[in-house]
C-alpha positions in Angstrom: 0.0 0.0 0.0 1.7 3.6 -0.9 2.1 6.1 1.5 0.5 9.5 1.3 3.3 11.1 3.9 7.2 10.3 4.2 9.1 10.9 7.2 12.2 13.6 6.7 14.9 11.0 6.2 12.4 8.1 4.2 12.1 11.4 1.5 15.6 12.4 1.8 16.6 8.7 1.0 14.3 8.5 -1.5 15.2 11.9 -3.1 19.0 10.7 -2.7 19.9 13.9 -0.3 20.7 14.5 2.9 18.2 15.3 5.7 20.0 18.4 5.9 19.5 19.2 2.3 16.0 18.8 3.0 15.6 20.5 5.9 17.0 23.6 3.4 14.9 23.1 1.0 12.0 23.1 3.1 13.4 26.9 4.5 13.6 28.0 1.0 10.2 26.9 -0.4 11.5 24.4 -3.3 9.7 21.3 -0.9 6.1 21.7 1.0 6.3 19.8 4.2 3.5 19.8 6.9 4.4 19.3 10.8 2.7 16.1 12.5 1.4 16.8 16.2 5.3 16.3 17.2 6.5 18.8 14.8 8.4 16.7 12.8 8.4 17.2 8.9 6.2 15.1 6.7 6.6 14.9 3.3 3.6 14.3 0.8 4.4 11.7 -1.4 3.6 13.5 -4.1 5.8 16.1 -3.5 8.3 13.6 -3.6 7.2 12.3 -6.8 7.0 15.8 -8.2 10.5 16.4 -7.2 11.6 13.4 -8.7 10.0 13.9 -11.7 7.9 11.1 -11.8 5.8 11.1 -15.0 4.9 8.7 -17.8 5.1 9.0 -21.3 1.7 9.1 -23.2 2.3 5.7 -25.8 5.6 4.4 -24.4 5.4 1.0 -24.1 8.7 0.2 -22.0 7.7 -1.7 -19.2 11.4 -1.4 -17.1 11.6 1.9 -15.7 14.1 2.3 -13.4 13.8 6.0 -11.3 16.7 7.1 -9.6 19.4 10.4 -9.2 21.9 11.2 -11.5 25.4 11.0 -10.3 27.4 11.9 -12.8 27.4 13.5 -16.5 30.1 13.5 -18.9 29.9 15.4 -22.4 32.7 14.1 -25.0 32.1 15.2 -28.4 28.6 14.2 -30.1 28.2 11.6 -27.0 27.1 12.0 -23.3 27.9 9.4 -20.7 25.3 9.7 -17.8 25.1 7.6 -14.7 21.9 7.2 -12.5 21.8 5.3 -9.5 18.3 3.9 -9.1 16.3 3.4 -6.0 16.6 -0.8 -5.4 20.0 0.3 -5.2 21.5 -0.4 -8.6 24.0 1.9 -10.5 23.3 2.1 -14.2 25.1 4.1 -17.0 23.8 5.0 -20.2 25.2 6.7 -23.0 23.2 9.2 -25.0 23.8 11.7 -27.5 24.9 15.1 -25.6 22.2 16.9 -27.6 20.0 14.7 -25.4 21.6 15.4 -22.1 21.7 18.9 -22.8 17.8 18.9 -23.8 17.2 17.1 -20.4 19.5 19.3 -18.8 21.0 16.5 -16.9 22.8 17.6 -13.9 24.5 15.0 -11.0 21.5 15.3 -8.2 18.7 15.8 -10.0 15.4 12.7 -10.3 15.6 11.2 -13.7 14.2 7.6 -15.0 15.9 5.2 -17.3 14.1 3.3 -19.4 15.1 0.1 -20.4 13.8 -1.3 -24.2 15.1 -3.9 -26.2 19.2 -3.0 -26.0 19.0 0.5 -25.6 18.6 2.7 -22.4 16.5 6.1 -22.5 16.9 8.8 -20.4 14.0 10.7 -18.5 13.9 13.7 -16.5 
């Protein structure tokens, strides 16, 4: 059953930051939190997936998606290599064209999704 409220650290693990980072995004408006009767941050799950950018593609039939936060980001000519690591914990690496990385404004941090279909590997933000 999914949860409709994460605890600071459960959304800050599943975000891939630190509590602290959350905490500071909280302060600065970029995450909405409520207080339970303790005081202690709750996170709405769909904050979380809003953050993350969770989001399907109208007509994509790829059935392995595999969410996670990108790590790393290297342009090299035409080509862009671009790790995620994924939520189960697994690290995956893709390599896409940098036009496409640049379009997605990939960045290490941010939520993205990787599609798996056939042999090749899209990237989602």
């Amino acid at each position: 059953m999914a949860k409709d409220f994460y605890s600071a650290s459960e959304a800050a693990k599943t975000l891939g930051i630190s509590v602290d980072t959350l905490r500071r995004w909280d302060r600065d408006g970029r995450i909405r939190t409520e207080r339970d009767s303790g005081n202690r941050r709750l996170v709405p799950a769909a904050e979380i997936a809003r953050l993350r950018g969770d989001r399907r593609e109208a007509g994509l039939s790829a059935r392995n998606r595999f969410a996670g936060t990108v790590t790393g980001v290297e342009l090299d000519g035409l080509m862009a290599r671009v790790e995620l690591v994924v939520d189960d914990p697994v690290r995956l690496v893709a390599v896409i064209t940098r036009e496409a990385a640049e379009e997605l404004e990939l960045r290490p941090g941010m939520a993205a999704t990787a599609i798996v279909k056939a042999t090749s590997v899209m990237v989602q933000q």
